[in-house]
N, C-alpha and C positions, 0 to 999 in steps of 0.2 A: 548406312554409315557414309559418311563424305569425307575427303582429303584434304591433307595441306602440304606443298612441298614446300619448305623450306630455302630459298635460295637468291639471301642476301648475303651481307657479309663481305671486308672487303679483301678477303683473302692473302694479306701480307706475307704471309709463307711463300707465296709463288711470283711473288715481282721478281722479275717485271714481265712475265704472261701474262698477270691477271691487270697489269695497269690501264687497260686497253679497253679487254673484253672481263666478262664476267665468270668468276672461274665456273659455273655448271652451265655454262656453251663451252668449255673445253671439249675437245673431242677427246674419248675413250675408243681408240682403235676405230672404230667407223662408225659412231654415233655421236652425240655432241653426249655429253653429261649428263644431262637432265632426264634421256632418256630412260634412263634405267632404275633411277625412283618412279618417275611417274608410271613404268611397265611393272612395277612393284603392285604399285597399290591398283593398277588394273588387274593383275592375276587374284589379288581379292575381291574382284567383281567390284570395287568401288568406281563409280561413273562421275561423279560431283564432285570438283577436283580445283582448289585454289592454291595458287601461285602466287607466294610472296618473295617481293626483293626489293635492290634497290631502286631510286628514280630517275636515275638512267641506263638501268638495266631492265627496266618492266617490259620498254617497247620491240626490246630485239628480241624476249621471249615471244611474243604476240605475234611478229612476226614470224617467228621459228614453228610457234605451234596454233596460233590464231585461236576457237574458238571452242576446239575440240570437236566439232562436228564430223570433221572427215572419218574419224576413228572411231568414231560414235560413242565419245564422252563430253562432259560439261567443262570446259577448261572459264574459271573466272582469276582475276589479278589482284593484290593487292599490294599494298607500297609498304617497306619497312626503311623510316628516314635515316636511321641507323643501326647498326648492330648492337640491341638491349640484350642479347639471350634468345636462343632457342624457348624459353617459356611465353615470351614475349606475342608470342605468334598466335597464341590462343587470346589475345587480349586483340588484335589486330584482325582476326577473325572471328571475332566473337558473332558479329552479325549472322554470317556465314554459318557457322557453327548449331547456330541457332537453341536449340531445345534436345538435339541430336546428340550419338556417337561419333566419334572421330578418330582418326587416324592420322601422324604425322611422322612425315620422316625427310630427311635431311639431305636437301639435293646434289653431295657426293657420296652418297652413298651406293654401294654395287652389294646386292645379294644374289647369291647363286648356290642350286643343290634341290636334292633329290627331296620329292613332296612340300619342295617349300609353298606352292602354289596350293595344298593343304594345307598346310600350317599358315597362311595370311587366310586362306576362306573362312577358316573356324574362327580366326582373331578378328574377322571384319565382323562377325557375329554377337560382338561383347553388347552388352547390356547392362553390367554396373561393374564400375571397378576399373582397374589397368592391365595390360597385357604391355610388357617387354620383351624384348627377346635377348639373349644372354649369350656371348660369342668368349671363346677361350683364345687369350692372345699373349704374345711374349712379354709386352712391355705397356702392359695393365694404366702407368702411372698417368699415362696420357687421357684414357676415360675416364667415366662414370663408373667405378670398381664395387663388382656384388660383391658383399660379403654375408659370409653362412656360417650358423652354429653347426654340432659336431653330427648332427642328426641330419646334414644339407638343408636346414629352413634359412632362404636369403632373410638375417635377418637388419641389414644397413644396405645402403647406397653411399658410397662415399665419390664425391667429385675430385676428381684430378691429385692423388693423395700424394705424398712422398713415398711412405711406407704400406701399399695393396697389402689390403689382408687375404686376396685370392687372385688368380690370373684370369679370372672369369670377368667381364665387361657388359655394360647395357649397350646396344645399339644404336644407332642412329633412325628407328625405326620401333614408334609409339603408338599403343591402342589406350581411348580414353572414354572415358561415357562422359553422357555432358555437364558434372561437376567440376571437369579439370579450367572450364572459364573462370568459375568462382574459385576455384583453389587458387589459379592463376592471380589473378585480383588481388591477394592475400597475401604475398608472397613482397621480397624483402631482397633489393638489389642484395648481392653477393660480393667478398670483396675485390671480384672483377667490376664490379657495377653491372652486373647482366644477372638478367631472373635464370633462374636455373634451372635448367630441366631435370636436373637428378634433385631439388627441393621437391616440387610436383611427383616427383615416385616416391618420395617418400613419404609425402602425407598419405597419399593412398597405401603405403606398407602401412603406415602406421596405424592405418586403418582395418587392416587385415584385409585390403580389396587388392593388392598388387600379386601379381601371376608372371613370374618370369620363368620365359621358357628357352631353355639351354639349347642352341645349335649344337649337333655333334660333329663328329669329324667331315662328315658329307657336308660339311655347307662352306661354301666360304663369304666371307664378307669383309668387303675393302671399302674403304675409305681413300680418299685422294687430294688429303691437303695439302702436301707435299710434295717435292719433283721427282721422288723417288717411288711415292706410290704413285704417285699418278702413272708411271711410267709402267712399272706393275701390273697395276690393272690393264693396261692397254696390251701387254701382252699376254696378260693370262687369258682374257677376251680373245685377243687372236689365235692364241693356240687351242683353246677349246671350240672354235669355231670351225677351226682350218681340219682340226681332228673330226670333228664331229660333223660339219655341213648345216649345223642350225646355229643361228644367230640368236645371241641374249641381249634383250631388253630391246627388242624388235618390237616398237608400241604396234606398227599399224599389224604384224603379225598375232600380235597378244589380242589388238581388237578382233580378230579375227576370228583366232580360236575361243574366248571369251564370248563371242555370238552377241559383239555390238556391232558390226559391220557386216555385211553378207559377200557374195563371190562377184558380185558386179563391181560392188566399192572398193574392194581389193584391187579388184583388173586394171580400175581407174588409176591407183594408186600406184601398182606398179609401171602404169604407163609412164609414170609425171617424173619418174623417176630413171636416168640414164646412164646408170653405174649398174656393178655387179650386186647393190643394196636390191634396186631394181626387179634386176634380172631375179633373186630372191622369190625376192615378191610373188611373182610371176611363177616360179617352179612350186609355190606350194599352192598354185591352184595346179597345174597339172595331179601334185599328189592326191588331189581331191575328188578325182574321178573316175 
């Protein structure tokens, strides 16, 4: 399965932060943004791993993360001239994509919690059909809101509704087999004018190939379009970190454990680096020995 993060868009909720820079180089407590999707979909052993955004934001990614060799993944770019839709990105990837399974998810997003690192290895697995994942949240109105008959079968997707038929929500984080180009194709600007990515689960619902699977209370997941979340997550990050002494969405640590980089490349890595990020680095090879 190969990846796509997501991470265009021009972010109008946060000006004037994002007038500048690009809101997934924001930093979340001591990582820039982007880190914690793309440590996502490496905890699913996914290594092939495309980067879209805007076109003057492609080349600070590039430099931020270059080619993906150090961490021992494939990082490739691709340009989105403007913000059509999250569906959009399978058509802008299609190349990419190829004949393959995929995975996409949307570069403000933060997931965290107990086995999620099983739960993305069995979804990197998929071979027909769709995989969602389904997060319970206060104020529904804002996503892609599941809705379930009385037996729990999700049987709608409704986008952005006034009236949620449940407080249960899709994620920002999609598993696809390689039908969703052609579904993609298919598909019928919305009356934002943006392809939709709750249209594309529903064709597959409708097809009886969609698999949404419900985070419980153990997980959480933030989004950060906002100066309020964004703030949020910066500090739920730091307190679970300062608590705990492990860092989330540590790529070069994920490459590590994941067994794409070995203890030399690590060593290297924590040298280049002269903060307590660093020093990190460095303390989990000692645990190593």
């Amino acid at each position: 399965m190969k990846g796509i993060i997501l991470a265009g868009g021009k972010a109008t909720r946060l000006y004037p932060i994002t007038k500048g820079v690009c809101k997934q180089l924001l930093p979340v407590y001591d990582k820039p943004m982007v880190y914690y999707p793309l440590s996502a979909l490496m905890l699913a052993g996914i290594k092939d791993i495309l980067i879209i955004s805007t076109p003057q934001d492609l080349e600070r990614f590039k430099d931020l993360l270059g080619n993906g060799q150090e961490i021992g993944i494939r990082l490739s770019y691709a340009v989105q001239q403007e913000p059509k839709g999250i569906a959009e990105s399978f058509l802008i990837a299609e190349k990419f994509i190829a004949k393959g399974s995929v995975a996409l998810i949307l570069g403000d997003n933060i997931f965290y919690g107990h086995n999620l690192t099983q739960i993305l290895k069995e979804a990197s697995r998929l071979k027909k059909g769709a995989i969602t994942l389904g997060y319970y949240v206060k104020n529904p109105h804002r996503y892609g809101v599941i809705e379930f008959d009385k037996k729990g079968k999700v049987i709608s997707i409704q986008e952005k509704p006034r009236k949620p038929q449940s407080n249960w929500v899709v994620t920002g984080l999609y598993f696809y087999d390689s039908n969703v180009v052609s579904i993609a194709k298919k598909l019928k600007p919305s009356g934002r004018r943006e392809l939709e990515i709750t249209d594309v689960n529903n064709v597959y619902l409708k097809k009886g190939l969609l698999t949404v699977k419900l985070l419980n209370r153990g997980f959480a997941w933030l989004d950060t379009g906002t100066f309020d979340s964004l703030i949020d997550a910066s500090i739920f990050i730091k307190t679970i970190e300062e608590r705990q002494g492990l860092k989330i969405g540590c790529i070069e640590e994920v490459a590590f454990r994941m067994g794409f980089i070995g203890k030399a490349q690590l060593k290297k890595l924590a040298g280049s680096i002269e903060t307590s990020y660093g020093e990190y680095l460095g303390l989990l090879l000692k645990d190593e020995k």
